[in-house]
Backbone as a ProteinNet text record, in pm:
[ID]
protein_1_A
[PRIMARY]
XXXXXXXXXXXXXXXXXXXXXXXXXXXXXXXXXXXXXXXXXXXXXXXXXXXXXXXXXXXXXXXXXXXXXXXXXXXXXXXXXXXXXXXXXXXXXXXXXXXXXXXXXXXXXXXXXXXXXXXXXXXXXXXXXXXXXXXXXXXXXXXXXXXXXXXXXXXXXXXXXXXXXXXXXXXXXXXXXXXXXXXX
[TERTIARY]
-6991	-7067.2	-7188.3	-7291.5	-7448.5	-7434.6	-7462.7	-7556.4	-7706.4	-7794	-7928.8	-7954.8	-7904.4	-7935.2	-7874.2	-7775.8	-7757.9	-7822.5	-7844	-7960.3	-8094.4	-8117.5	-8276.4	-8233.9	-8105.3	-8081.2	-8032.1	-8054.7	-8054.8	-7965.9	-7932.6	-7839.4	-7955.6	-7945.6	-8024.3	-7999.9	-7938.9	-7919.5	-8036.5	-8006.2	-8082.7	-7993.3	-8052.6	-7993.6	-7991	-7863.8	-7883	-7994	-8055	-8219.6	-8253.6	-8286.9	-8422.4	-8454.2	-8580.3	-8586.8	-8593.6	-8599.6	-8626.2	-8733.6	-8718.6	-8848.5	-8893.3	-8822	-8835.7	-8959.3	-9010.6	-9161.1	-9103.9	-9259.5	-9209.5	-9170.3	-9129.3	-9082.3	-9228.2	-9210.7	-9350.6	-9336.8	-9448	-9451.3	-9496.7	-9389.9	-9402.1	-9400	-9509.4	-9506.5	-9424	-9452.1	-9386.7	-9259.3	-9190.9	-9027.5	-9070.5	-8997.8	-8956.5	-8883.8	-8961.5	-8875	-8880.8	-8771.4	-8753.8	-8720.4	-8751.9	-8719.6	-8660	-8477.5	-8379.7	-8362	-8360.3	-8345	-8460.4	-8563.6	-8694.7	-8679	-8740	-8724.1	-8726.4	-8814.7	-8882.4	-8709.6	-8640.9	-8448.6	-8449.4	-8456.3	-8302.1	-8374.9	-8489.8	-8533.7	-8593.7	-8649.8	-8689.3	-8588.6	-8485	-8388.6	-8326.9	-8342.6	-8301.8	-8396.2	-8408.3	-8471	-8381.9	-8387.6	-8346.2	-8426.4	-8416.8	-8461.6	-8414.2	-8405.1	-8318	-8424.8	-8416.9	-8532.7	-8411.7	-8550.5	-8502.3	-8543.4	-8471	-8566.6	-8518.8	-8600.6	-8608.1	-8526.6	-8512.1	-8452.4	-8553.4	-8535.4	-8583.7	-8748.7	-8682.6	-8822.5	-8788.5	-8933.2	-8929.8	-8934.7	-8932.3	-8963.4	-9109.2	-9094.3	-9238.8	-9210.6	-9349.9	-9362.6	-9255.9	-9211.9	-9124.4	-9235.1	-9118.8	-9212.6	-9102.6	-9128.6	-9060.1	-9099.3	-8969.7	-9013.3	-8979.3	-9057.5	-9045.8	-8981.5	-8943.4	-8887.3	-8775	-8730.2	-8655.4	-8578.4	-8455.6	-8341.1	-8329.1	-8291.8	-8245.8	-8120.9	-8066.4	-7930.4	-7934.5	-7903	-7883.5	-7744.1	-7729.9	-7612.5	-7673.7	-7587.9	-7650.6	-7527.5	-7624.2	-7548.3	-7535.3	-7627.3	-7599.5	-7624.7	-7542.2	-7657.4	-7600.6	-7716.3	-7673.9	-7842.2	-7892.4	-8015	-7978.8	-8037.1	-8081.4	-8132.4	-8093	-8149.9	-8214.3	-8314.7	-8350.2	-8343.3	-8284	-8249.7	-8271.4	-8424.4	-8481	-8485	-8402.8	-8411.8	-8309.2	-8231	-8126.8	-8113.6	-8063.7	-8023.6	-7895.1	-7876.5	-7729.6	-7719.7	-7642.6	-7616.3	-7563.1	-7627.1	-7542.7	-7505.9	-7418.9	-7349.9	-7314.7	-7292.2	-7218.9	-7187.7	-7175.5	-7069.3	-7095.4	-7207.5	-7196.4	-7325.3	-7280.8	-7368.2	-7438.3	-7580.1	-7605.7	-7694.5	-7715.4	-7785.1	-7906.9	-8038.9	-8132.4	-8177.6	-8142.4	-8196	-8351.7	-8395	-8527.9	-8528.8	-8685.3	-8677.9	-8654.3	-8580.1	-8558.9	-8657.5	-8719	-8794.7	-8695.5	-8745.1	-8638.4	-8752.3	-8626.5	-8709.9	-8628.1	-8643.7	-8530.2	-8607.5	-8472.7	-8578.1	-8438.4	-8463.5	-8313.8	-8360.2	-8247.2	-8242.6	-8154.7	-8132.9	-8047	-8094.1	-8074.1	-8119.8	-8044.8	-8038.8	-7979.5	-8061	-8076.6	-8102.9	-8062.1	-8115.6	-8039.3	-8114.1	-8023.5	-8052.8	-7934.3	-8037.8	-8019.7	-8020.5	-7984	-8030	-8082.1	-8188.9	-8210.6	-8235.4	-8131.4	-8151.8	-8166.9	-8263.5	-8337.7	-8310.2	-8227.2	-8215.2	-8269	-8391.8	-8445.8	-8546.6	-8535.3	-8611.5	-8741.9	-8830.1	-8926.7	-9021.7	-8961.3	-9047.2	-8977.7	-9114.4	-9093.7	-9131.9	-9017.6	-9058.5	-9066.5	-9001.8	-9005.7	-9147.7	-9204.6	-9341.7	-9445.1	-9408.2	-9552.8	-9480.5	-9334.4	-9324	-9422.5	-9448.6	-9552.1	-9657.9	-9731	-9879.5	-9898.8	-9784.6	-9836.7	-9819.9	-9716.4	-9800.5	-9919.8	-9960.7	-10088.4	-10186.3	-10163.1	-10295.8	-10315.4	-10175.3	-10196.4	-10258.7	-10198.9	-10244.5	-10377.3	-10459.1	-10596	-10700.4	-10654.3	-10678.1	-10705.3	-10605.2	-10573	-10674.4	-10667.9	-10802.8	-10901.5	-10923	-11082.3	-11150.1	-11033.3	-11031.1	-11062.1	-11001.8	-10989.5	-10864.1	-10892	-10822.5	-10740.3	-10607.4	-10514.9	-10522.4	-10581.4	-10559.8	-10640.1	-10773.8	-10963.5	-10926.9	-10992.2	-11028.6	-11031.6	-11119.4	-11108.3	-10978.5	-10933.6	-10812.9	-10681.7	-10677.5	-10542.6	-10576.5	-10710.6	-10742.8	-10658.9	-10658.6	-10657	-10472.9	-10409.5	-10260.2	-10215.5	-10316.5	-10263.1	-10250.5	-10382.2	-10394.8	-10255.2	-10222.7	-10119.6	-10017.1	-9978.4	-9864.7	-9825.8	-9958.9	-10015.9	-9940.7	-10002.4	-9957.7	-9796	-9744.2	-9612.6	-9517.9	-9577.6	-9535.3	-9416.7	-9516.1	-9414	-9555	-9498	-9586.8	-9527.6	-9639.2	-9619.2	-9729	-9620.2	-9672.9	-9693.3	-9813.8	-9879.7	-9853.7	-9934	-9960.6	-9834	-9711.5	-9589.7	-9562.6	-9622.7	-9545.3	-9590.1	-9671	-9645.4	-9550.5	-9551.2	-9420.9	-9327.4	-9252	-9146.5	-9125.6	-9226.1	-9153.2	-9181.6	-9213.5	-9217	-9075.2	-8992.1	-8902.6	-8778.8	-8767.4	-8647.6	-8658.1	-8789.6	-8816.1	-8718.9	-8725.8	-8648.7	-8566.9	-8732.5	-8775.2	-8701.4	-8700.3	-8669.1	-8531.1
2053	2071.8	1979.5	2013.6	1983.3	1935.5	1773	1733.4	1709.5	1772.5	1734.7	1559.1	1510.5	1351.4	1286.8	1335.8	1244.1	1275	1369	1404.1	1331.4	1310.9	1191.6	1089.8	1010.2	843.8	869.3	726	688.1	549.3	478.1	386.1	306.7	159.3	81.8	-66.5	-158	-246.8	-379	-455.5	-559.8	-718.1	-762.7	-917.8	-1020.7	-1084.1	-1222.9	-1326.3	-1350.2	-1413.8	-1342.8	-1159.1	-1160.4	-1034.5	-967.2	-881	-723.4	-639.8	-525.5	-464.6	-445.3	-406.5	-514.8	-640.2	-785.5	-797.6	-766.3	-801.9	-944.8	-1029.5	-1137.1	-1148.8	-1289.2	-1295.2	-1308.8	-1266.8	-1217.1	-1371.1	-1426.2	-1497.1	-1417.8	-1376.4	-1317	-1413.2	-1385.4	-1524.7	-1661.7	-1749.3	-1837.8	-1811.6	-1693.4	-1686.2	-1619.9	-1702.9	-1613.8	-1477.4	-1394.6	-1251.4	-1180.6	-1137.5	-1051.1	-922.8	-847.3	-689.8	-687.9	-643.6	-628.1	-454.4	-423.6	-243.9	-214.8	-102.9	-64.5	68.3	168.5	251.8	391.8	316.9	426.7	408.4	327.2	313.6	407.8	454.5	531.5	644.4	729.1	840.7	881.6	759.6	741.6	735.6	702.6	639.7	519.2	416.5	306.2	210.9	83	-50.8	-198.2	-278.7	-371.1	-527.3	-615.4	-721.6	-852.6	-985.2	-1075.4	-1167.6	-1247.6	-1369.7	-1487.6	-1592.9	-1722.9	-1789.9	-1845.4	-1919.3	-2075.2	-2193	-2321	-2375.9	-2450.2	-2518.2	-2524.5	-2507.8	-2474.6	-2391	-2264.8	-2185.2	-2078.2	-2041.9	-1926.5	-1784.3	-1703.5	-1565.2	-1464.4	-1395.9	-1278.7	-1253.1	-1273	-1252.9	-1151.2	-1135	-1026.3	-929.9	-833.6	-655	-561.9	-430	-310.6	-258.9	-180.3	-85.2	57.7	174.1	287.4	423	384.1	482.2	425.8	254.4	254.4	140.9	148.6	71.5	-66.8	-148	-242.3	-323.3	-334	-391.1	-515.5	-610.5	-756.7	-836.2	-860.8	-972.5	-1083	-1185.1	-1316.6	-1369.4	-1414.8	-1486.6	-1622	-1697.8	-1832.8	-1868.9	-1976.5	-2045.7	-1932.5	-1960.8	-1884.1	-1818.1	-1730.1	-1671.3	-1617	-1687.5	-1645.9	-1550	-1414.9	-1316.1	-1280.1	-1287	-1231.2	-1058.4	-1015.6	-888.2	-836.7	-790.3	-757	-903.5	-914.9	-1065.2	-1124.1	-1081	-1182.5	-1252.7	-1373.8	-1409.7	-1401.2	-1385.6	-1390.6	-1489.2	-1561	-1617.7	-1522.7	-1497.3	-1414.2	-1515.1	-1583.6	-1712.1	-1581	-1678.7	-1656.8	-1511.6	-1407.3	-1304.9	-1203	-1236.2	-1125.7	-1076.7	-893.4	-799.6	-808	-746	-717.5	-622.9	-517.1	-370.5	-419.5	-403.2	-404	-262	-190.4	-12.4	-5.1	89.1	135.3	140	86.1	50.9	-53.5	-122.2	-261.3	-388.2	-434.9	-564.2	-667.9	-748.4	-826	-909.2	-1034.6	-1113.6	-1234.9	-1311.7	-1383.8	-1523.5	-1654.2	-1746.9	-1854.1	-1950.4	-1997	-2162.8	-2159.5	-2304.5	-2394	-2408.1	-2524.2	-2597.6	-2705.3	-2786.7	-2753.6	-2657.1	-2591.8	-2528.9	-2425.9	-2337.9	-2214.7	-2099	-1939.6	-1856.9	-1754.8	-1623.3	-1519.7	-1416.3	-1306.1	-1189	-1052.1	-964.4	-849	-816.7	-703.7	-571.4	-464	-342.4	-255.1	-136.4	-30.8	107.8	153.4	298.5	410.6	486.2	532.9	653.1	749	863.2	875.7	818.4	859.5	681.3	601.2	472	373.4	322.9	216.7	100	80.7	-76.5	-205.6	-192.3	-319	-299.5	-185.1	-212.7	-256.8	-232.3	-304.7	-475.1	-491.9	-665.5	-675.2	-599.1	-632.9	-627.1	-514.6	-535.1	-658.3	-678	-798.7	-885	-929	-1060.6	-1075.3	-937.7	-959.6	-968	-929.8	-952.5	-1061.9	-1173.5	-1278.4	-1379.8	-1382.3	-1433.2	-1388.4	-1288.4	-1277.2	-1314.7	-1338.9	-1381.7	-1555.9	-1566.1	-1734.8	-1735.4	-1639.5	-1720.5	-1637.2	-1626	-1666.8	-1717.9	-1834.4	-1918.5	-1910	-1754.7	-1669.9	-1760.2	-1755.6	-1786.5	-1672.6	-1669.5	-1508.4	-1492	-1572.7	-1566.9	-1521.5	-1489.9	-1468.2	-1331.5	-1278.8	-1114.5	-1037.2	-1061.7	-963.3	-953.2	-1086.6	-1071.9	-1013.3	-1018.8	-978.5	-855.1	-802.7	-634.6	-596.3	-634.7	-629.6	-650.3	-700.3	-728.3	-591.2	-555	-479.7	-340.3	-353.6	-223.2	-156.8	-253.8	-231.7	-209.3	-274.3	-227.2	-119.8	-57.1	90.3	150.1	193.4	275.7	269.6	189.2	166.9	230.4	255.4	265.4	159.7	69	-52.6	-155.9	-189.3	-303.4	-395.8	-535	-661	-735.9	-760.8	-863.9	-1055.1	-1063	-1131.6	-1264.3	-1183.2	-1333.5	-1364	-1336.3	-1331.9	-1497.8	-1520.6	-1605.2	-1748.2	-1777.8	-1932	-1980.2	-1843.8	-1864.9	-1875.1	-1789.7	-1766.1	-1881.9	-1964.6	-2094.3	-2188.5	-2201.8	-2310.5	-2264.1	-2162.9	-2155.8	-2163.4	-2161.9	-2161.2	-2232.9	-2363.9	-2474.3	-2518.5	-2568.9	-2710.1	-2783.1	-2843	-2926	-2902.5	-2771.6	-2785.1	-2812.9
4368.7	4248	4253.9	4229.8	4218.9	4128.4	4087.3	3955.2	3971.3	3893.7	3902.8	3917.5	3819.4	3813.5	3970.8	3983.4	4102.6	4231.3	4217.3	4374.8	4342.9	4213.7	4203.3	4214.9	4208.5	4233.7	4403	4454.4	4572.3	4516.8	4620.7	4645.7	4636	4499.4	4497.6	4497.6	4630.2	4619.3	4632.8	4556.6	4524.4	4567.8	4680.1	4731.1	4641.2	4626.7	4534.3	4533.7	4466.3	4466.3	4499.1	4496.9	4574.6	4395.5	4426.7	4369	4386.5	4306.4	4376	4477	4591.4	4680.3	4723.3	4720.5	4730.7	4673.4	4557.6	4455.6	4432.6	4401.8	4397.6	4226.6	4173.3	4039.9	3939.9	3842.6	3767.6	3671.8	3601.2	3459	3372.9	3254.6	3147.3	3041.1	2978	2881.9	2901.2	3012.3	3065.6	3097.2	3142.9	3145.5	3264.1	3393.2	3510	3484.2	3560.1	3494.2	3651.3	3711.2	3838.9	3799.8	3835.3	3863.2	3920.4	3894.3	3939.6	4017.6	3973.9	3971.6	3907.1	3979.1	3934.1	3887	3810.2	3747.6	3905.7	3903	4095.4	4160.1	4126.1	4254.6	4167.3	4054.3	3958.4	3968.6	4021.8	3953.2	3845	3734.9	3643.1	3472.1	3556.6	3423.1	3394.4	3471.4	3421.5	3468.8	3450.5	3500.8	3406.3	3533.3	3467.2	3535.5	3437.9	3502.1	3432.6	3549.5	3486.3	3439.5	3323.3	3260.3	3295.2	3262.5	3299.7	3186.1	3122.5	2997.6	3009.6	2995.3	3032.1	2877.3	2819.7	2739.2	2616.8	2482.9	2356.1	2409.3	2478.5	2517.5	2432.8	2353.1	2297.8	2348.3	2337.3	2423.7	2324.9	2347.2	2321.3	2117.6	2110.2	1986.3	1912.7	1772.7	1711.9	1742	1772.4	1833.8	1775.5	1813.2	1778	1893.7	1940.4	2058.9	2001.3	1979.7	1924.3	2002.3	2138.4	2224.9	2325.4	2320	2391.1	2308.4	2424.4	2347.7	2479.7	2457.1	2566.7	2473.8	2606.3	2629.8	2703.5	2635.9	2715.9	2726.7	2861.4	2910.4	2918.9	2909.5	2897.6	3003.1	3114.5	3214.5	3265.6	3152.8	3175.1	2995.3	2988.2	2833	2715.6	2612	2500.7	2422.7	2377.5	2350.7	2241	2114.5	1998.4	2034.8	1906	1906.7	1772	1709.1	1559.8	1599.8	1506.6	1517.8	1327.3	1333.7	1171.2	1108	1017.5	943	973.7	1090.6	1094.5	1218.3	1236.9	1392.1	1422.5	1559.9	1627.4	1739.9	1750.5	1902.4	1979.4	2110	2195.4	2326.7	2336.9	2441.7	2618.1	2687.3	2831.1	2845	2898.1	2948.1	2803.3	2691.2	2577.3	2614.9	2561.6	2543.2	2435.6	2414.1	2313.8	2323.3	2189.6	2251	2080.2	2147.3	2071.1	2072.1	1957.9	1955.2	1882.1	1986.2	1891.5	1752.2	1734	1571.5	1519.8	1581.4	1493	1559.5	1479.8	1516	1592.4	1662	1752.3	1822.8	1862.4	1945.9	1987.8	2071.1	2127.9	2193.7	2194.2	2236.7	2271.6	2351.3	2359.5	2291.2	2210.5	2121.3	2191.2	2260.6	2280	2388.3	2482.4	2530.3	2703.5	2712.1	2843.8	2918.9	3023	3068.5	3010.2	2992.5	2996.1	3090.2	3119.7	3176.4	3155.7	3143.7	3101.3	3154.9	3148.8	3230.5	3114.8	3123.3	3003.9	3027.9	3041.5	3115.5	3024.3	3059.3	2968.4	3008.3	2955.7	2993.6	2951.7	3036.5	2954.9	3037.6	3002	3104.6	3055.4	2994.8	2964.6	2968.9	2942.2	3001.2	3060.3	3146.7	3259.7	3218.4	3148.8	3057.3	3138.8	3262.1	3370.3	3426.9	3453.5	3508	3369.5	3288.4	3121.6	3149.2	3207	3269.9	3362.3	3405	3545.2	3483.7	3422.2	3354.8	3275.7	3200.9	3073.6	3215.5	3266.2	3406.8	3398.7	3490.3	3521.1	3478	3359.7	3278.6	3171.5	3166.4	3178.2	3248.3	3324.8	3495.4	3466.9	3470.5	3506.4	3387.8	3296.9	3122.6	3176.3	3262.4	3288.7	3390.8	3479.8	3558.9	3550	3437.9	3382.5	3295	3272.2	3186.4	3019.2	3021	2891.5	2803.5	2649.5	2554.8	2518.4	2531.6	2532	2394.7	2308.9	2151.7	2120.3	2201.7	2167.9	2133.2	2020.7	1949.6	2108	2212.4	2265.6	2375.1	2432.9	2480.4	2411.4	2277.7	2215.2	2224.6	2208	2186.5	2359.1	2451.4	2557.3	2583.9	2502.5	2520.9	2382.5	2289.3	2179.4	2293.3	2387.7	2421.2	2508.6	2581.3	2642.6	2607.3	2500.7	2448.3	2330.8	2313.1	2249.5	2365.6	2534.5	2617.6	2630.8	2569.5	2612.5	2437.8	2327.8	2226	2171.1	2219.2	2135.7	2054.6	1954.4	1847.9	1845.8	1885	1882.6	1781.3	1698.2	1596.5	1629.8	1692.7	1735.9	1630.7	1491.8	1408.4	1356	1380.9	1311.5	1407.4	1524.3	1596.3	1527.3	1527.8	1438.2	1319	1242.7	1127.5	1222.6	1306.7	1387.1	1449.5	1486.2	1549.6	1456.5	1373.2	1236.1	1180.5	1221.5	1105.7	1208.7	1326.5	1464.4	1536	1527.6	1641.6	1634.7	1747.2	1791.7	1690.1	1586.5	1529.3	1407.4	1338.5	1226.3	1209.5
[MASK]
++++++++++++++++++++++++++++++++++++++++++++++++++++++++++++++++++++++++++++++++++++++++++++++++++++++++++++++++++++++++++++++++++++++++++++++++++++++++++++++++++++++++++++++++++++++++

């Protein structure tokens, strides 16, 4: 018996430390982020990739993603999750499924290391490669000694994440860490 889906996946193994297609590891808003499994291994239905977050590091502004869902394991540490108005700890060995639609955003509070793996299942976007665009167009923001906050650079981070149908609420992030620092 023929399944369509499985004649588009291929066998996609990925070496401990390395990444998929051995790409090297990207900086996404200061968080080492590897491409574990690329959307191009699955046929265009899954991607996943593992973050690294350093000790009271925040992660990406509160956003909404309007077409995809992600699912996160947490494999070291523990990663606050705001999920709408609420937070959750998600510790060691727990899942957690962030579904389209809901505002979210994640950042690790405690004085440890975390990592995570955040996999996206999804036939219609390649949310690990907009990890690769926002890189790079950090990185190239940075060397040109662009302010990522300047009117025309944010137009330039809004734009991208227009093609991807997800909204990131930018000015939300100074409340967001005045109200989950460290500090408070």
């Amino acid at each position: 018996m023929s399944n369509s889906v499985t004649n588009q996946l291929a066998v996609a193994y990925t070496a401990p430390g390395q990444n998929a297609n051995n790409a090297p590891m990207l900086n996404v808003l200061g968080m080492p982020v590897g491409v574990k499994i690329s959307y191009g291994q699955t046929g265009g239905t899954f991607s996943c990739v593992e973050t690294h977050m350093a000790p009271l590091q925040f992660g990406p502004p509160p956003h909404v993603h309007y077409e995809l869902d992600e699912i996160m394991l947490v494999l070291e540490g523990t990663i606050t999750v705001l999920e709408g108005t609420e937070t959750r700890e998600i510790p060691t060995g727990a899942y957690h499924l962030r579904p389209r639609g809901i505002v979210h955003t994640f950042w690790n509070a405690h004085n440890a290391p975390a990592r995570f793996l955040d996999m996206y299942p999804s036939n219609t976007q390649d949310f690990a490669h907009y990890l690769e665009e926002l890189s790079d167009l950090g990185g190239a923001i940075q060397a040109e000694g662009g302010n990522p906050f300047a009117p025309e650079n944010m137009a330039r981070f809004k734009a991208l994440d227009a093609r991807y149908n997800h909204e990131v609420f930018y000015e939300q992030m100074p409340e967001h860490m005045a109200k989950y620092g460290p500090n408070v």
